[in-house]
C-alpha positions as CSV (number, residue, x, y, z in Angstrom):
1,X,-65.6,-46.4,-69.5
2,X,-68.6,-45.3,-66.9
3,X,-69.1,-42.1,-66.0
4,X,-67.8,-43.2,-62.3
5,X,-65.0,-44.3,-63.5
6,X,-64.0,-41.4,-64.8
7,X,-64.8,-39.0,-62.1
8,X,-62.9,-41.8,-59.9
9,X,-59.7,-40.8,-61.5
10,X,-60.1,-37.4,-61.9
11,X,-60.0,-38.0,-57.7
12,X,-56.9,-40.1,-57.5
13,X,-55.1,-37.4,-59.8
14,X,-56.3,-34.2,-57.8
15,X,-54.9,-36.1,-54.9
16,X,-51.9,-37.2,-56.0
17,X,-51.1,-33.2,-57.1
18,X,-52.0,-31.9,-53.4
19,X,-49.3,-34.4,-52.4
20,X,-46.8,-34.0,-54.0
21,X,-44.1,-31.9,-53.1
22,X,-44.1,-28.3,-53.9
23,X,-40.9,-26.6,-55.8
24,X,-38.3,-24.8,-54.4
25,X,-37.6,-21.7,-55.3
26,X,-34.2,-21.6,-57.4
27,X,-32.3,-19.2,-54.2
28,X,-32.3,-19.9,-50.7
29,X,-32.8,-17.8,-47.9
30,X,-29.8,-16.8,-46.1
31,X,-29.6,-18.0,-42.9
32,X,-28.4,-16.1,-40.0
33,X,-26.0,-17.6,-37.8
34,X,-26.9,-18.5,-34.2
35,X,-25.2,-16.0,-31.6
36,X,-22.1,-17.4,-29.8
37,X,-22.0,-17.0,-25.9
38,X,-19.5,-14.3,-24.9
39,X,-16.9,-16.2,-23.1
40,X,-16.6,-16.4,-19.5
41,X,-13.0,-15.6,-18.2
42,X,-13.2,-16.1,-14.4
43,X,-12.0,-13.6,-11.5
44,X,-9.4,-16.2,-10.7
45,X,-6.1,-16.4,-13.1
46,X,-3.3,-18.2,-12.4
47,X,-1.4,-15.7,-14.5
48,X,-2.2,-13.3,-11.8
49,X,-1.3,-15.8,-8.8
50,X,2.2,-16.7,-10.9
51,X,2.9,-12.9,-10.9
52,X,1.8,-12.2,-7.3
53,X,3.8,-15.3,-5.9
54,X,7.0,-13.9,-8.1
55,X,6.5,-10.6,-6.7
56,X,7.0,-11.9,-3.0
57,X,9.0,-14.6,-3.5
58,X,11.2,-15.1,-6.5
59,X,14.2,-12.9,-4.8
60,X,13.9,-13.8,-1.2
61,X,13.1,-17.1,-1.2
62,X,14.3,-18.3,-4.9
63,X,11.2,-20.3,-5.3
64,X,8.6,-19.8,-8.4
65,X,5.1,-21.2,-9.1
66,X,4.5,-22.7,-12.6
67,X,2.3,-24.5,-14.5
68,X,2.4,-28.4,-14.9
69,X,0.7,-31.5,-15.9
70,X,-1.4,-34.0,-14.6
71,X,0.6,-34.5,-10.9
72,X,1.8,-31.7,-8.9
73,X,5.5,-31.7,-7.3
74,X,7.4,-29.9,-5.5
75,X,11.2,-29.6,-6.9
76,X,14.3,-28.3,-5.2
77,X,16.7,-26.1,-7.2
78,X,19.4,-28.2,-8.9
79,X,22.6,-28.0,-11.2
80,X,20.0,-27.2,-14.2
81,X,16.9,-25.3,-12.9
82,X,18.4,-22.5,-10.5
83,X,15.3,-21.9,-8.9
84,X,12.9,-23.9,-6.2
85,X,9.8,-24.9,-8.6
86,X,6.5,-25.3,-7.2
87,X,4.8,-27.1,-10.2
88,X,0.9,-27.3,-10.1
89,X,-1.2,-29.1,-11.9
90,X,-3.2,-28.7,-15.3
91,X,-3.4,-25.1,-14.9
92,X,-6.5,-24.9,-12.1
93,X,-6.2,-21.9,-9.5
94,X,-7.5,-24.0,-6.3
95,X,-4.3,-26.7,-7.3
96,X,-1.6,-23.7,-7.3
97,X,-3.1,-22.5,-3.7
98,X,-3.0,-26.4,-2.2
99,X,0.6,-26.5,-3.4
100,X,1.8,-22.9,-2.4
101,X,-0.1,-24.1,1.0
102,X,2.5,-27.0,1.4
103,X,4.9,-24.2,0.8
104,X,4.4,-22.2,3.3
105,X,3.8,-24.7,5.7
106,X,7.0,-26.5,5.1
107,X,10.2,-25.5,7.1
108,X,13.8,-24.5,5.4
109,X,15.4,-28.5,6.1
110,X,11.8,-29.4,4.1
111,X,12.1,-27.0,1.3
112,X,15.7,-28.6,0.4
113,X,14.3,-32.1,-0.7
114,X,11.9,-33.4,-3.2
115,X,7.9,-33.1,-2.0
116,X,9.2,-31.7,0.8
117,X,10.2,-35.4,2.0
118,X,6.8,-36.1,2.6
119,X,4.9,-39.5,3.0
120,X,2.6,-40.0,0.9
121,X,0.2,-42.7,-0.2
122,X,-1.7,-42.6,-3.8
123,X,-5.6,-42.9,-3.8
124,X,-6.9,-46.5,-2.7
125,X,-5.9,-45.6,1.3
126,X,-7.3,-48.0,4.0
127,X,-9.0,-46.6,6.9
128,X,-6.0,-46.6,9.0
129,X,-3.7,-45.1,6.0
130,X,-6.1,-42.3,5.1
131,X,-6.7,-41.3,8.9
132,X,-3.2,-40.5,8.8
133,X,-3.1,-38.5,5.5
134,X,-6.0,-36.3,7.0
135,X,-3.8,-35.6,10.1
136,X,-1.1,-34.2,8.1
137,X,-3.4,-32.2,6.0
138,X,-4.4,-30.5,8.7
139,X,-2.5,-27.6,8.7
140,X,-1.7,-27.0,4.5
141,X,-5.5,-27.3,3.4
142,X,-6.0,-24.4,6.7
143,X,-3.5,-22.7,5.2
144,X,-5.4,-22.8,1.7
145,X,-8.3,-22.1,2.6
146,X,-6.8,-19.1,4.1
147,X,-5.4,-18.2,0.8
148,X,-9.1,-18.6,-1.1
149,X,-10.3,-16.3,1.6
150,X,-7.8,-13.7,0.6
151,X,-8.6,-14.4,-3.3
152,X,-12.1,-14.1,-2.9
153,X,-12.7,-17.7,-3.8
154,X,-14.3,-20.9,-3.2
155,X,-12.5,-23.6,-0.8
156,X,-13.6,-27.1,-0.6
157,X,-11.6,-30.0,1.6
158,X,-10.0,-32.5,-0.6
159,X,-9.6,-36.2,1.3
160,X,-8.3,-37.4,-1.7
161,X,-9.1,-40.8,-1.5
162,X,-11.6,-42.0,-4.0
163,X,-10.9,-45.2,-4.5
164,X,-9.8,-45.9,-1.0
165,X,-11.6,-45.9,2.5
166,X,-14.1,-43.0,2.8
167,X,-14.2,-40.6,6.3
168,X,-16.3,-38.0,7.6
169,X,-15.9,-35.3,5.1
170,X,-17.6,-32.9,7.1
171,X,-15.5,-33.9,10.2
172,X,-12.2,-33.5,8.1
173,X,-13.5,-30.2,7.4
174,X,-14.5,-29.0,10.9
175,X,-10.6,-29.7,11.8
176,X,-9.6,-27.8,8.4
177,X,-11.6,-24.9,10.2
178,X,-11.1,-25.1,13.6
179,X,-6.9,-24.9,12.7
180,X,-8.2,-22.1,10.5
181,X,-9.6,-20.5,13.2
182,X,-6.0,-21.2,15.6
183,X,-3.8,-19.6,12.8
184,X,-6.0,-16.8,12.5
185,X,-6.3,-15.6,16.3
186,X,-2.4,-17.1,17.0
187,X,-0.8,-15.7,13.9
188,X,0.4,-17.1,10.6
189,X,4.3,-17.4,9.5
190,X,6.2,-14.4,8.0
191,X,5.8,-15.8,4.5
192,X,2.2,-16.7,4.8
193,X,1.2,-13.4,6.1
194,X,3.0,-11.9,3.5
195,X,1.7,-13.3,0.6
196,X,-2.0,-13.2,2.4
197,X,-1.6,-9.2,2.0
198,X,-0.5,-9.4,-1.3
199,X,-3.5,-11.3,-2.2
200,X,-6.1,-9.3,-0.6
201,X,-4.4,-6.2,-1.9
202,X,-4.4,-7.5,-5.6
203,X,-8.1,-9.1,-5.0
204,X,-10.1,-6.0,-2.6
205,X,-10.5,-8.6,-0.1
206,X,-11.1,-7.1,3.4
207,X,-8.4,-9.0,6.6
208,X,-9.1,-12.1,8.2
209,X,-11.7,-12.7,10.6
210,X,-13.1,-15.5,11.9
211,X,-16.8,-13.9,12.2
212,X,-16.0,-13.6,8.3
213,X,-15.4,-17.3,7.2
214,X,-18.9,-18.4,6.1
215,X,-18.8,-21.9,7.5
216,X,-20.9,-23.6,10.2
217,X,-18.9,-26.6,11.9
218,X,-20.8,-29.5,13.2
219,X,-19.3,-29.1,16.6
220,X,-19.1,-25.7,18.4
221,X,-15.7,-24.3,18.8
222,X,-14.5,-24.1,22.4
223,X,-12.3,-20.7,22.7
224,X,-9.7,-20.9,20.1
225,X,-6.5,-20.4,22.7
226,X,-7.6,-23.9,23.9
227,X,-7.7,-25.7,20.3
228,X,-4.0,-27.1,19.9
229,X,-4.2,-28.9,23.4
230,X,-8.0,-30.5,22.7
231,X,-9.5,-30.8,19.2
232,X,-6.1,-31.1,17.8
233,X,-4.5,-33.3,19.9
234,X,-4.4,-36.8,17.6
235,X,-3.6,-34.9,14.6
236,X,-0.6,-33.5,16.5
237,X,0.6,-36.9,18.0
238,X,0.3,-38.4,14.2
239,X,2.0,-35.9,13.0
240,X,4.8,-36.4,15.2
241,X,5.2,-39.9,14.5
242,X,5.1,-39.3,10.7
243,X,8.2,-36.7,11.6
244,X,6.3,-33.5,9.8
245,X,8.1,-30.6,10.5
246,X,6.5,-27.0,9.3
247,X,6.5,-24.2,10.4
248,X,3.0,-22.8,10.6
């Protein structure tokens, strides 16, 4: 064999030993396992709004707050539950507010029938259909986002309408704030204000003031005494056809 020959294989082998792969050693280092995220419990338990609504509530007015499913309802006592139920749904804090909103808005005649007797559309509204759903919301999701002011937490309109004809959200919203701003200077109802103290008691929120609401509207406010006669005057008509009766 020539001498290159040889020294050609001696190459091939001293490459082939750099390549290949290198033993393991017989025990493997112990791994250490990644740290796990403390988890976050929010400010904002519906536990705590349960009890709170119980507290002011479950004797006076026979009415309770409780978790449900997928679709809120509002359900008058009967032969087998002795209580009025205000079911909310899948547990989320900003659902029991919008449904203990309706609560308080409603009148005693409304709190004696399913829903309160109210109309109601689902999602997939046409223009002239969601226009009116807006009206009527008027007053409850004021009401709520009185409530997440007292709790210390976020408050976003809901249209709720996705499928269906989409407004102005930020016009739905300045009317949301402009009542706001009416119930705040004219007064809420006995049980509203009631429950609003409980809340900013349990929650160290300070009393409600409009120079406090963090919220620019698109349109500046005229004086608030003025509002019900003016800004608020097709949601009232509306509401008067669709035979709403509350008491905020």
């Amino acid at each position: 064999m020539p001498a290159n020959s040889s020294a050609h294989h001696e190459a091939i082998n001293h490459v082939k030993q750099a390549l290949s792969p290198k033993l393991m050693p017989t025990s493997q280092p112990e791994l250490v396992p990644p740290l796990k995220a403390e988890p976050q419990i929010s400010a904002w338990q519906t536990s705590d709004l349960i009890s709170i609504f119980e507290q002011c509530f479950a004797d006076s007015e026979n009415t309770c707050l409780i978790k449900g499913g997928d679709e809120p309802i509002y359900l008058p006592c009967d032969e087998i539950h002795p209580q009025h139920r205000i079911i909310f749904a899948r547990g989320f804090f900003a659902s029991a507010l919008h449904e203990i909103a309706h609560w308080l808005v409603a009148g005693v005649e409304r709190r004696q029938r399913e829903d309160y007797g109210y109309w109601y559309d689902s999602d997939g509204r046409d223009k002239p259909t969601q226009l009116a759903f807006e009206a009527v919301e008027v007053k409850p999701q004021a009401v709520e986002w009185a409530l997440s002011l007292a709790c210390g937490c976020p408050f976003n309109v809901s249209s709720d309408n996705l499928n269906g004809w989409q407004s102005d959200r930020y016009s739905f919203q300045d009317k949301v704030y402009q009542r706001l701003c009416f119930l705040i200077e004219d007064g809420f109802n006995q049980r509203t204000r009631l429950l609003l103290t409980q809340l900013q008691q349990f929650y160290q929120t300070p009393v409600l003031c409009i120079a406090n609401i963090k919220y620019q509207p698109q349109v500046a406010l005229l004086r608030v005494s003025v509002l019900p006669d003016t800004l608020f005057q097709d949601s009232l008509s509306i509401e008067s056809a669709l035979k709403e009766s509350h008491e905020v």
